[in-house]
Biopython code that builds the backbone (N, CA, C, O; Angstrom):
import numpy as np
from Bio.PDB.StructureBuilder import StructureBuilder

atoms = [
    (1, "UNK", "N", (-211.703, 25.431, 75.402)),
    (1, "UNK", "CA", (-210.790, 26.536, 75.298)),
    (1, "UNK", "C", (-211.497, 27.806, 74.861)),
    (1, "UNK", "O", (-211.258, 28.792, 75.558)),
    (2, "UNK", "N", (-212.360, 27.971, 73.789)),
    (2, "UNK", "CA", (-213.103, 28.892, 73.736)),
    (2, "UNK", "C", (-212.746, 30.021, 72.947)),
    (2, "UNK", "O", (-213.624, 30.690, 72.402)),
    (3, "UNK", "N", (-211.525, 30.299, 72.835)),
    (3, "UNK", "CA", (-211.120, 32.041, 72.330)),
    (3, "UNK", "C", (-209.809, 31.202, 71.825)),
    (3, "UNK", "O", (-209.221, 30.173, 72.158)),
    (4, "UNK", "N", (-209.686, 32.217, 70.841)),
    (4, "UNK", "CA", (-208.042, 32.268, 70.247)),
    (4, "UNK", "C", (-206.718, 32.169, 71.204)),
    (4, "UNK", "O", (-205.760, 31.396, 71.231)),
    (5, "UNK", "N", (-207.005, 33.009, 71.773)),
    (5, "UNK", "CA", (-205.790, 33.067, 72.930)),
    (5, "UNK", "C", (-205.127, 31.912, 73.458)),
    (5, "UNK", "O", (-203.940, 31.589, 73.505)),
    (6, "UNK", "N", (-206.649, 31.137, 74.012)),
    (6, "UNK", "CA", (-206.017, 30.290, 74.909)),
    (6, "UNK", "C", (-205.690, 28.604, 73.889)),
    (6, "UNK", "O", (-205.648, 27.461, 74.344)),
    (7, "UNK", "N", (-205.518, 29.046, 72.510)),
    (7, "UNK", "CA", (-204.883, 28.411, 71.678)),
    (7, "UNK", "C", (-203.835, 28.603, 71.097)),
    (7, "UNK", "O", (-203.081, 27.642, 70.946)),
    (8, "UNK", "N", (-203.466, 29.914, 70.589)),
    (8, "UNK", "CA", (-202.584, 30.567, 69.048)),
    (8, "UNK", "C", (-201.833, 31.449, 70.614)),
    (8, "UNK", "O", (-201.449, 32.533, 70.175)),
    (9, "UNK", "N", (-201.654, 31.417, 71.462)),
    (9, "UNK", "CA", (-200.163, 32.654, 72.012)),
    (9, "UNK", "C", (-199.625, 31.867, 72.618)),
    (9, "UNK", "O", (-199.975, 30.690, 72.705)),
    (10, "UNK", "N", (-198.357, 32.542, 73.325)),
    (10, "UNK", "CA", (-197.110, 32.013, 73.408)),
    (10, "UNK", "C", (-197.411, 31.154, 74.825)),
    (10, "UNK", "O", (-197.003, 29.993, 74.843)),
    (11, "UNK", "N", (-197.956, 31.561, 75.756)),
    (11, "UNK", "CA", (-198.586, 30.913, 77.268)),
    (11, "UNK", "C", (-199.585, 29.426, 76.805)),
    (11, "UNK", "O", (-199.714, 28.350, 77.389)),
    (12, "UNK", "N", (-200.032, 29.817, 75.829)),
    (12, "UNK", "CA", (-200.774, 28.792, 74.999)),
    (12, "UNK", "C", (-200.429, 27.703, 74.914)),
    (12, "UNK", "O", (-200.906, 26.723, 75.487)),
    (13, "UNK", "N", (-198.976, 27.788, 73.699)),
    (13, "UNK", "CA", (-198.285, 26.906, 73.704)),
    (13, "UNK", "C", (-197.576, 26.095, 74.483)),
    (13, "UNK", "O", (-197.367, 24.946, 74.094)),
    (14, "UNK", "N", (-197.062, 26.556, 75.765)),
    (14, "UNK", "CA", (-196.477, 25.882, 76.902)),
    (14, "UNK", "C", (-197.615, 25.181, 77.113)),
    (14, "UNK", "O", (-197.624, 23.963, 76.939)),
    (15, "UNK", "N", (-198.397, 25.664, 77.396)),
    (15, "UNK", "CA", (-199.680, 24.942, 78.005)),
    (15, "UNK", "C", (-199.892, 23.919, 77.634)),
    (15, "UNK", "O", (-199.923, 22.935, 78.374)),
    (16, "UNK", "N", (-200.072, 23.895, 76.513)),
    (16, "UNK", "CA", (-200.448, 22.535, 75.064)),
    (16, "UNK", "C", (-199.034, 21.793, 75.573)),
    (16, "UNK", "O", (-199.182, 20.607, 75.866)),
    (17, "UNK", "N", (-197.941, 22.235, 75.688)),
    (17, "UNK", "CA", (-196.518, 21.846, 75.528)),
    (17, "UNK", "C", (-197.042, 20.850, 76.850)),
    (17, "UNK", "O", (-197.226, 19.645, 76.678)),
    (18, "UNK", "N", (-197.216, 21.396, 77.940)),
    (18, "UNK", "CA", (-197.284, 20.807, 79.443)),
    (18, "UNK", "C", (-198.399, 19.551, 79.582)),
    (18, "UNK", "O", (-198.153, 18.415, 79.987)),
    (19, "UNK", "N", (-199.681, 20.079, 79.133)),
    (19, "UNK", "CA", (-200.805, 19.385, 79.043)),
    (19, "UNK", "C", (-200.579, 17.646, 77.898)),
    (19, "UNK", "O", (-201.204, 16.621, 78.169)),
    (20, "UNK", "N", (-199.601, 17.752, 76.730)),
    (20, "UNK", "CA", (-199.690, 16.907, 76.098)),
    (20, "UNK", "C", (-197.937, 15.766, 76.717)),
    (20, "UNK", "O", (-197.261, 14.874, 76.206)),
    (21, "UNK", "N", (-197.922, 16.393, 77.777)),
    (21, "UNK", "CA", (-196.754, 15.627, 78.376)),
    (21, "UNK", "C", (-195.309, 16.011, 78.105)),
    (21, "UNK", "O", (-194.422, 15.178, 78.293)),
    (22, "UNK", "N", (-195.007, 17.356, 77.628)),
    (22, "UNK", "CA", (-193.921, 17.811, 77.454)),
    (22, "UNK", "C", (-193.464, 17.976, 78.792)),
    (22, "UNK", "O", (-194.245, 18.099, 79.736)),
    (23, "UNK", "N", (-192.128, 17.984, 78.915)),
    (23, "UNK", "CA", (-191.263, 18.551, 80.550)),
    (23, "UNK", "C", (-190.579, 19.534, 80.554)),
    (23, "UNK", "O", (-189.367, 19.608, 80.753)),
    (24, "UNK", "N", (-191.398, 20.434, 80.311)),
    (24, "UNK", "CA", (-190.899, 22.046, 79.703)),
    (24, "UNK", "C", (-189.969, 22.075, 80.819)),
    (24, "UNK", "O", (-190.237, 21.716, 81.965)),
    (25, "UNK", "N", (-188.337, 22.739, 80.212)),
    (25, "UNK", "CA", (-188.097, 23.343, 81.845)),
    (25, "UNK", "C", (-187.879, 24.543, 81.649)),
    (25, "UNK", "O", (-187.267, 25.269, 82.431)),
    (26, "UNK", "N", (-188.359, 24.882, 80.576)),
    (26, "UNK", "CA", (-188.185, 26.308, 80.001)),
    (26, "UNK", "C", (-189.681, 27.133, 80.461)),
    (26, "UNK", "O", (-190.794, 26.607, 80.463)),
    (27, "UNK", "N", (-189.287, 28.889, 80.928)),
    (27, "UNK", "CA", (-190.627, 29.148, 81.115)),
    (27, "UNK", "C", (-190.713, 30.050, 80.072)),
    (27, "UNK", "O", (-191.238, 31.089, 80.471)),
    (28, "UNK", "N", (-190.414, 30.087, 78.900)),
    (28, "UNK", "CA", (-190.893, 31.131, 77.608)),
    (28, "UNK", "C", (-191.153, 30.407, 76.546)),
    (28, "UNK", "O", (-190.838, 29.218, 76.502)),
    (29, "UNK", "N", (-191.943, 31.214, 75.261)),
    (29, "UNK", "CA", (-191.872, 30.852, 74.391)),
    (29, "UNK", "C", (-190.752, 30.308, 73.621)),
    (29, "UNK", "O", (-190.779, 29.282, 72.942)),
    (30, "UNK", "N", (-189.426, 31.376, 73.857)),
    (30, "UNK", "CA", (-188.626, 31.336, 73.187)),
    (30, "UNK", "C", (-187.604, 30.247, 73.591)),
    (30, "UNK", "O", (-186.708, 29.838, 72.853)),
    (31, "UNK", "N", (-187.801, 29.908, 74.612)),
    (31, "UNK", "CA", (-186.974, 28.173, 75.324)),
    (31, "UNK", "C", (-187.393, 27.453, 74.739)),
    (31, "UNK", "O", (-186.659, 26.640, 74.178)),
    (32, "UNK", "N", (-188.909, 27.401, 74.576)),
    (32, "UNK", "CA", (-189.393, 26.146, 74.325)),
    (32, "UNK", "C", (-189.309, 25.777, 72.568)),
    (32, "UNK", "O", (-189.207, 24.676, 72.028)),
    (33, "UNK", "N", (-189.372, 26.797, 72.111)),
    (33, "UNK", "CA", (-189.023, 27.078, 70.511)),
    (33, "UNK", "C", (-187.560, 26.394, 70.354)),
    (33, "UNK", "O", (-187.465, 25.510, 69.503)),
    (34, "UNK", "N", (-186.427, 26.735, 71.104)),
    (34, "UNK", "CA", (-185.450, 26.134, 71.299)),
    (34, "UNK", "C", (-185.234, 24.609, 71.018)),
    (34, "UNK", "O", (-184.660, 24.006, 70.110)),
    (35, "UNK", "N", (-186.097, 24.105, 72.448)),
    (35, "UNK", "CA", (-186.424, 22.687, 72.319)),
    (35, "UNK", "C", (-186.696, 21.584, 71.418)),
    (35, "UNK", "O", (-186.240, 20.456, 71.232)),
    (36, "UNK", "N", (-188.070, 22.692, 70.675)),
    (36, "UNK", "CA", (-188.547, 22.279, 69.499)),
    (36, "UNK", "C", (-187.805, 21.984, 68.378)),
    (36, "UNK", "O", (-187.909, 20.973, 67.684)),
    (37, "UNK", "N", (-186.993, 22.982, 68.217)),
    (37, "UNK", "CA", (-185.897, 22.788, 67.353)),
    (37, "UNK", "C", (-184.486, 21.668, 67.173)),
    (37, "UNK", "O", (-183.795, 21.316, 66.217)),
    (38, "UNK", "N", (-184.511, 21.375, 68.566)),
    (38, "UNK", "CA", (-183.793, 20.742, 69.562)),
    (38, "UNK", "C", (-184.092, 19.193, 68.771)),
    (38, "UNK", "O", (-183.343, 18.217, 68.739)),
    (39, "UNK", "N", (-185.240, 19.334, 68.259)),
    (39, "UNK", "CA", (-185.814, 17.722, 67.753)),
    (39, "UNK", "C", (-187.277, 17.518, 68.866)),
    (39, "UNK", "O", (-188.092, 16.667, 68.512)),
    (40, "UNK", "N", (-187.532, 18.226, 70.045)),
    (40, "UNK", "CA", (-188.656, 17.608, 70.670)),
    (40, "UNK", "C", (-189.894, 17.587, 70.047)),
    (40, "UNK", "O", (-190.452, 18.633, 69.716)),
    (41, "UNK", "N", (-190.423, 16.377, 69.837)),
    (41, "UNK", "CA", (-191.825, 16.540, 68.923)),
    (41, "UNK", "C", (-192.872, 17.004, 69.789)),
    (41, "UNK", "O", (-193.874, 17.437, 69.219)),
    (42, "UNK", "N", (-192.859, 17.006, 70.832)),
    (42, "UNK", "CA", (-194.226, 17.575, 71.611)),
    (42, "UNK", "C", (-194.421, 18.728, 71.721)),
    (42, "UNK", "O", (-195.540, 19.219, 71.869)),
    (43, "UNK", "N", (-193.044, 19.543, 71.651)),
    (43, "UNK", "CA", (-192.814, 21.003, 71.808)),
    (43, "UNK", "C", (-193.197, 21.276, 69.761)),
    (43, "UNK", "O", (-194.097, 22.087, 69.543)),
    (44, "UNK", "N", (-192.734, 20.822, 68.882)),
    (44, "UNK", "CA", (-193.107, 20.954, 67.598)),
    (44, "UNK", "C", (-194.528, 21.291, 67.099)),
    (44, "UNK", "O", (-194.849, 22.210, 66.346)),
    (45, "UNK", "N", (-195.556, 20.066, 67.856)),
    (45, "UNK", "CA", (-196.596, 19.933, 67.919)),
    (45, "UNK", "C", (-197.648, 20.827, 68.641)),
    (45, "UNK", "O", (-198.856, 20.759, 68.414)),
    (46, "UNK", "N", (-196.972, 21.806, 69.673)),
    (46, "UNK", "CA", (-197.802, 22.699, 70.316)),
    (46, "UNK", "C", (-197.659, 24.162, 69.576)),
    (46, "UNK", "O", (-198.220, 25.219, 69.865)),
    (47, "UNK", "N", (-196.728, 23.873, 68.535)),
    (47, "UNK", "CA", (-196.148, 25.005, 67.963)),
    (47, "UNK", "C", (-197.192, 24.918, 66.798)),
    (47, "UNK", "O", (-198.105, 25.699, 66.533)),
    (48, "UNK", "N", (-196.835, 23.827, 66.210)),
    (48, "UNK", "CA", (-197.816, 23.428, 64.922)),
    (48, "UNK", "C", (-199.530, 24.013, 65.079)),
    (48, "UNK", "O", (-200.100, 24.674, 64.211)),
    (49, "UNK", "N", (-200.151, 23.574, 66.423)),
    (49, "UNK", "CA", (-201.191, 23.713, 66.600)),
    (49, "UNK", "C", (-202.038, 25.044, 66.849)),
    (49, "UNK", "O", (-203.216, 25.271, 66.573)),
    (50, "UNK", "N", (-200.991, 25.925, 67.509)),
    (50, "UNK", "CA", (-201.232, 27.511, 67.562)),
    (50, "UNK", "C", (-201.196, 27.787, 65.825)),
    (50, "UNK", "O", (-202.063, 28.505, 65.326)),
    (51, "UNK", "N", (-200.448, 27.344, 65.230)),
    (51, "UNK", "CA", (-199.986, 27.779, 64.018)),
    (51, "UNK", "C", (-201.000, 27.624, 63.329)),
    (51, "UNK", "O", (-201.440, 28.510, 62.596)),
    (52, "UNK", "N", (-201.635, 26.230, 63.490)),
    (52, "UNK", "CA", (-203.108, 26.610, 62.563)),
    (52, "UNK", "C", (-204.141, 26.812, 62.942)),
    (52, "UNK", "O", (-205.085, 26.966, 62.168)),
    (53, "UNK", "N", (-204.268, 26.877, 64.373)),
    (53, "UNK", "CA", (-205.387, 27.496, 65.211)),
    (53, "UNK", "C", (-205.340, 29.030, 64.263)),
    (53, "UNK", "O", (-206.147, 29.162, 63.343)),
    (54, "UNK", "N", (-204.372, 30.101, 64.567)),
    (54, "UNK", "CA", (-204.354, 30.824, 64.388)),
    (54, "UNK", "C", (-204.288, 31.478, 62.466)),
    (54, "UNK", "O", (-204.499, 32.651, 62.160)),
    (55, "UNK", "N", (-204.034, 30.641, 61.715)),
    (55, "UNK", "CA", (-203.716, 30.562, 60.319)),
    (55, "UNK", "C", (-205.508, 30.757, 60.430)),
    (55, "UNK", "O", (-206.087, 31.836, 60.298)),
    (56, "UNK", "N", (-206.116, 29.536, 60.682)),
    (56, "UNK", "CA", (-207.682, 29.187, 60.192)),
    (56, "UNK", "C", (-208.567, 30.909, 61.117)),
    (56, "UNK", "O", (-209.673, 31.365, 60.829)),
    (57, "UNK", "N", (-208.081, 31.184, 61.649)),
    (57, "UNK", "CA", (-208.774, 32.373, 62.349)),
    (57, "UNK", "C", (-208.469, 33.418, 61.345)),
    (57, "UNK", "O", (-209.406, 33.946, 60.746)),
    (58, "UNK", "N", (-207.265, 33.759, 61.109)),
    (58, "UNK", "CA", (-206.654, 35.005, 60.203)),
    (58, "UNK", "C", (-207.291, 34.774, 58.697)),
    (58, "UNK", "O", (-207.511, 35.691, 57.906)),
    (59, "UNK", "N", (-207.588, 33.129, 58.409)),
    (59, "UNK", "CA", (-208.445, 32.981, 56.897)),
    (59, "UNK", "C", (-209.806, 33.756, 56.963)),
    (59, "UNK", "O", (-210.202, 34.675, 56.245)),
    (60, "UNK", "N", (-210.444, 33.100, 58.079)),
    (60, "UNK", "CA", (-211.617, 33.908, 58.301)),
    (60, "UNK", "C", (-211.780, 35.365, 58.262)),
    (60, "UNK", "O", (-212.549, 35.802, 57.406)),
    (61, "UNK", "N", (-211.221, 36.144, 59.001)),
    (61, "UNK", "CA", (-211.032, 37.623, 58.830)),
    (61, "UNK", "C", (-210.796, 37.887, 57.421)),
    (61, "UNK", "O", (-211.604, 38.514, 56.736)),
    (62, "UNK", "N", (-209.726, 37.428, 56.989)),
    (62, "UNK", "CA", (-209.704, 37.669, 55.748)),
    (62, "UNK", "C", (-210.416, 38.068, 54.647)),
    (62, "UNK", "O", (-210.473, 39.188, 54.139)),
    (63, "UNK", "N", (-211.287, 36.408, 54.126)),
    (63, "UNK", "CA", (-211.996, 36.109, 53.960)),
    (63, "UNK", "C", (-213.626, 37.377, 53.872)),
    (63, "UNK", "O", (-214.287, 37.926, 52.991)),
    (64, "UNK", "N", (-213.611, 37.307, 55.287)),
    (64, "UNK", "CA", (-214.926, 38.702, 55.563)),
    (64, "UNK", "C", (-214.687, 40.104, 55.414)),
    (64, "UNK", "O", (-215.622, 40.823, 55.061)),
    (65, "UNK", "N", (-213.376, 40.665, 55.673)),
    (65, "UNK", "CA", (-213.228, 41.703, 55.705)),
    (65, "UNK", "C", (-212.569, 42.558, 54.738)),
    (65, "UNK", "O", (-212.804, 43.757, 54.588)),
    (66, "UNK", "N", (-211.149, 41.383, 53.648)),
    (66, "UNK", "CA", (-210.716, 41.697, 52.768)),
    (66, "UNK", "C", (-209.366, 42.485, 53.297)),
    (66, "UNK", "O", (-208.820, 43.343, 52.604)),
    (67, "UNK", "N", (-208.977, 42.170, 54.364)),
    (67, "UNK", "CA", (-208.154, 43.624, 54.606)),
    (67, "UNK", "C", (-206.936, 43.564, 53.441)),
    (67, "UNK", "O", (-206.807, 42.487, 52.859)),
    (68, "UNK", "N", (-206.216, 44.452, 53.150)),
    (68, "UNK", "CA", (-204.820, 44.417, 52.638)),
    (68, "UNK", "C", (-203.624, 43.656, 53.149)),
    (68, "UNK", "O", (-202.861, 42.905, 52.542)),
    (69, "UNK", "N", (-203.648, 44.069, 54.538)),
    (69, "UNK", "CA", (-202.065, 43.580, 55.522)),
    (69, "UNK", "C", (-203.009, 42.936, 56.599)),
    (69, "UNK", "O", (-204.195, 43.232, 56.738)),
    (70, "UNK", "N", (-202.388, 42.113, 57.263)),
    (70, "UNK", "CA", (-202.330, 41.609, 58.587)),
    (70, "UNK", "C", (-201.133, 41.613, 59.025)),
    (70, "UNK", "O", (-200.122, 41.124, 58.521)),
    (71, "UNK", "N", (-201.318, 42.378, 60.317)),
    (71, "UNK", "CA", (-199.987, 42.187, 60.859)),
    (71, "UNK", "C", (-199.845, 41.533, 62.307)),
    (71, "UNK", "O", (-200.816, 41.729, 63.038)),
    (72, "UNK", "N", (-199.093, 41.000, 62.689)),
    (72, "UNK", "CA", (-198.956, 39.486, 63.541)),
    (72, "UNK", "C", (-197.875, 40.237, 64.601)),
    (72, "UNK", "O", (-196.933, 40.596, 63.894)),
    (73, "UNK", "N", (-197.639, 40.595, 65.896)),
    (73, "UNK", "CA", (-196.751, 40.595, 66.344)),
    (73, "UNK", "C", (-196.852, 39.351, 67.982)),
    (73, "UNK", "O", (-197.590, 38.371, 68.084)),
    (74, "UNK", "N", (-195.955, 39.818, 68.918)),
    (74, "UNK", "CA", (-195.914, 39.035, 70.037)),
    (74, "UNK", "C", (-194.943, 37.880, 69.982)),
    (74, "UNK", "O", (-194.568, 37.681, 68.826)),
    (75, "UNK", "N", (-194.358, 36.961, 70.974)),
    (75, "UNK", "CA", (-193.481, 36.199, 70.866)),
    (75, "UNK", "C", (-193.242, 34.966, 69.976)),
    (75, "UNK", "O", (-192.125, 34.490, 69.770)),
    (76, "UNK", "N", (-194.881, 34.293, 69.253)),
    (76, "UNK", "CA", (-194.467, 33.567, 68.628)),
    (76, "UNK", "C", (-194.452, 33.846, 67.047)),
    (76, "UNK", "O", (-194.726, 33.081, 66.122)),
    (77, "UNK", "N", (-194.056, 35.149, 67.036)),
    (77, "UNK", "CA", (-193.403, 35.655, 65.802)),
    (77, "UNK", "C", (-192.269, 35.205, 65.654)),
    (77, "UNK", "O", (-191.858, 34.786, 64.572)),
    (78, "UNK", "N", (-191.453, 35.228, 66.946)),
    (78, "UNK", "CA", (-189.710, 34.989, 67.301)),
    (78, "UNK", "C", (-190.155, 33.322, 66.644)),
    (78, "UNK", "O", (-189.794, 33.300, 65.468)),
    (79, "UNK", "N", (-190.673, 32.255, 66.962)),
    (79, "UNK", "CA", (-190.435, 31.487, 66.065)),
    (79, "UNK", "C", (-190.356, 30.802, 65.746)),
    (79, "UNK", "O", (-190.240, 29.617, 66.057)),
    (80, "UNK", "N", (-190.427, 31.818, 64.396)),
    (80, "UNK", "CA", (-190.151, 31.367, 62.895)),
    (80, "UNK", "C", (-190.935, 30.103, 62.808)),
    (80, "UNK", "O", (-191.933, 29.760, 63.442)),
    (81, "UNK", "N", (-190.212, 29.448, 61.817)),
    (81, "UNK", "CA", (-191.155, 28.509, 60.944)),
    (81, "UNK", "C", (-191.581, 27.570, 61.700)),
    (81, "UNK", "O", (-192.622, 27.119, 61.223)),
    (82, "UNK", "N", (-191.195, 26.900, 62.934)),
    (82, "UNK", "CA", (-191.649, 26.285, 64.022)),
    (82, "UNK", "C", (-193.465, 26.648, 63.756)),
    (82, "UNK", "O", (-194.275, 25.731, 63.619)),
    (83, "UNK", "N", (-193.915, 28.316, 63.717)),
    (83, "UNK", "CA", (-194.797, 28.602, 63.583)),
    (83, "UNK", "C", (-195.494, 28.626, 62.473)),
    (83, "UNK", "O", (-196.535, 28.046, 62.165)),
    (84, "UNK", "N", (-194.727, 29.453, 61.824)),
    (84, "UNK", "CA", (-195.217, 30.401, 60.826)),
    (84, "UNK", "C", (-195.126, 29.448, 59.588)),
    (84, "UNK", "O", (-195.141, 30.058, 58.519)),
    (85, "UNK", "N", (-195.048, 28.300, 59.511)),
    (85, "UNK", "CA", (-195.379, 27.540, 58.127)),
    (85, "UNK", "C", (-197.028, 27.244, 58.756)),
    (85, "UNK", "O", (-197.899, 28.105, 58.626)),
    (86, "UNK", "N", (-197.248, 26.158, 59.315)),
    (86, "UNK", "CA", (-198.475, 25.825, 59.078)),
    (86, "UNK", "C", (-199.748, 27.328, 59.621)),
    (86, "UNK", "O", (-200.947, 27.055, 59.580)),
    (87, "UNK", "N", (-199.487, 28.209, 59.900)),
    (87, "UNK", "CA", (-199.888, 29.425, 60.132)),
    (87, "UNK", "C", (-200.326, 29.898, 58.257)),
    (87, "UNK", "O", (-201.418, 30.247, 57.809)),
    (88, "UNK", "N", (-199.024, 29.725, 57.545)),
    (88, "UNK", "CA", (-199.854, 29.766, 55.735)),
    (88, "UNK", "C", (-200.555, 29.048, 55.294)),
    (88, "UNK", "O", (-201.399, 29.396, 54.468)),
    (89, "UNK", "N", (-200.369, 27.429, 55.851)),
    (89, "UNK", "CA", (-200.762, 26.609, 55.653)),
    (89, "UNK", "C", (-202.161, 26.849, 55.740)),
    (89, "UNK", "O", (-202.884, 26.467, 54.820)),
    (90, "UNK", "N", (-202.714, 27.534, 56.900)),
    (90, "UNK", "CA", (-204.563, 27.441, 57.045)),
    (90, "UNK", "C", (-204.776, 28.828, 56.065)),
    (90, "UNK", "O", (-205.901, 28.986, 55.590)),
    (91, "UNK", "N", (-203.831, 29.725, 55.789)),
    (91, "UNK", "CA", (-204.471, 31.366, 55.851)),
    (91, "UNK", "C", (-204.718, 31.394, 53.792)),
    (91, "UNK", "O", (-204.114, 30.697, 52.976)),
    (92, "UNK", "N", (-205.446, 32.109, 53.610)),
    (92, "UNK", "CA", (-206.043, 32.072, 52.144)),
    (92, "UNK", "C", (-204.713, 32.574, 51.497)),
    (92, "UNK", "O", (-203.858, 33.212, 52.112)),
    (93, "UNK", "N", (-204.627, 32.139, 49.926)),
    (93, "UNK", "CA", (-203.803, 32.047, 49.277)),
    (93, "UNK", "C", (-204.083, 33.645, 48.571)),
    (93, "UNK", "O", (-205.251, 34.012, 48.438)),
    (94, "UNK", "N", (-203.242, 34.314, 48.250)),
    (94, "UNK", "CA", (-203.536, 35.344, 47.279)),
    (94, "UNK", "C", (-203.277, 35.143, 45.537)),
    (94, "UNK", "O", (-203.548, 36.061, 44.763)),
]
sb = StructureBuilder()
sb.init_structure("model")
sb.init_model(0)
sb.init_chain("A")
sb.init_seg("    ")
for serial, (resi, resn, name, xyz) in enumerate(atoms, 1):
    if name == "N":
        sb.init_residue(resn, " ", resi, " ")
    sb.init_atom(name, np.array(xyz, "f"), 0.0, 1.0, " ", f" {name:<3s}", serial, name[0])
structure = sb.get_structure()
């Protein structure tokens, strides 16, 4: 995979969603977030995995650069904790 992208965004996740045997019939993030919620664990799990793909990337920056804010936008902001828990889960504690 190589780069962030084609781990931590929303095309990502379908991908992971499709590739690990999900039957997406949804073509967005925000369907498949649905799903997830829905109870599907495969759709949970592609969510989970951007989440700390992307958590362990944002530690790093962190980490080197010190910034103040990070700010996160794009669809799998929409969601929520689907994502954005294990996303704290990797990112440094203040």
């Amino acid at each position: 995979m190589g780069h962030l992208e084609a781990i931590a965004s929303g095309p990502a996740v379908l991908a992971e969603y499709r590739r690990s045997g999900g039957r997406a019939t949804s073509s967005s993030t925000a369907e498949l977030a649905e799903e997830a919620r829905d109870g599907d664990a495969l759709a949970r799990e592609a969510f989970s995995k951007a989440g700390r793909a992307l958590g362990s990337a944002l530690g790093g920056v962190a980490n080197l650069l010190s910034p103040e804010v990070i700010v996160l936008g794009g669809g799998l902001v929409e969601a929520g904790d689907l994502w954005w828990q294990y996303l704290e889960q990797r990112s440094p504690k203040n």
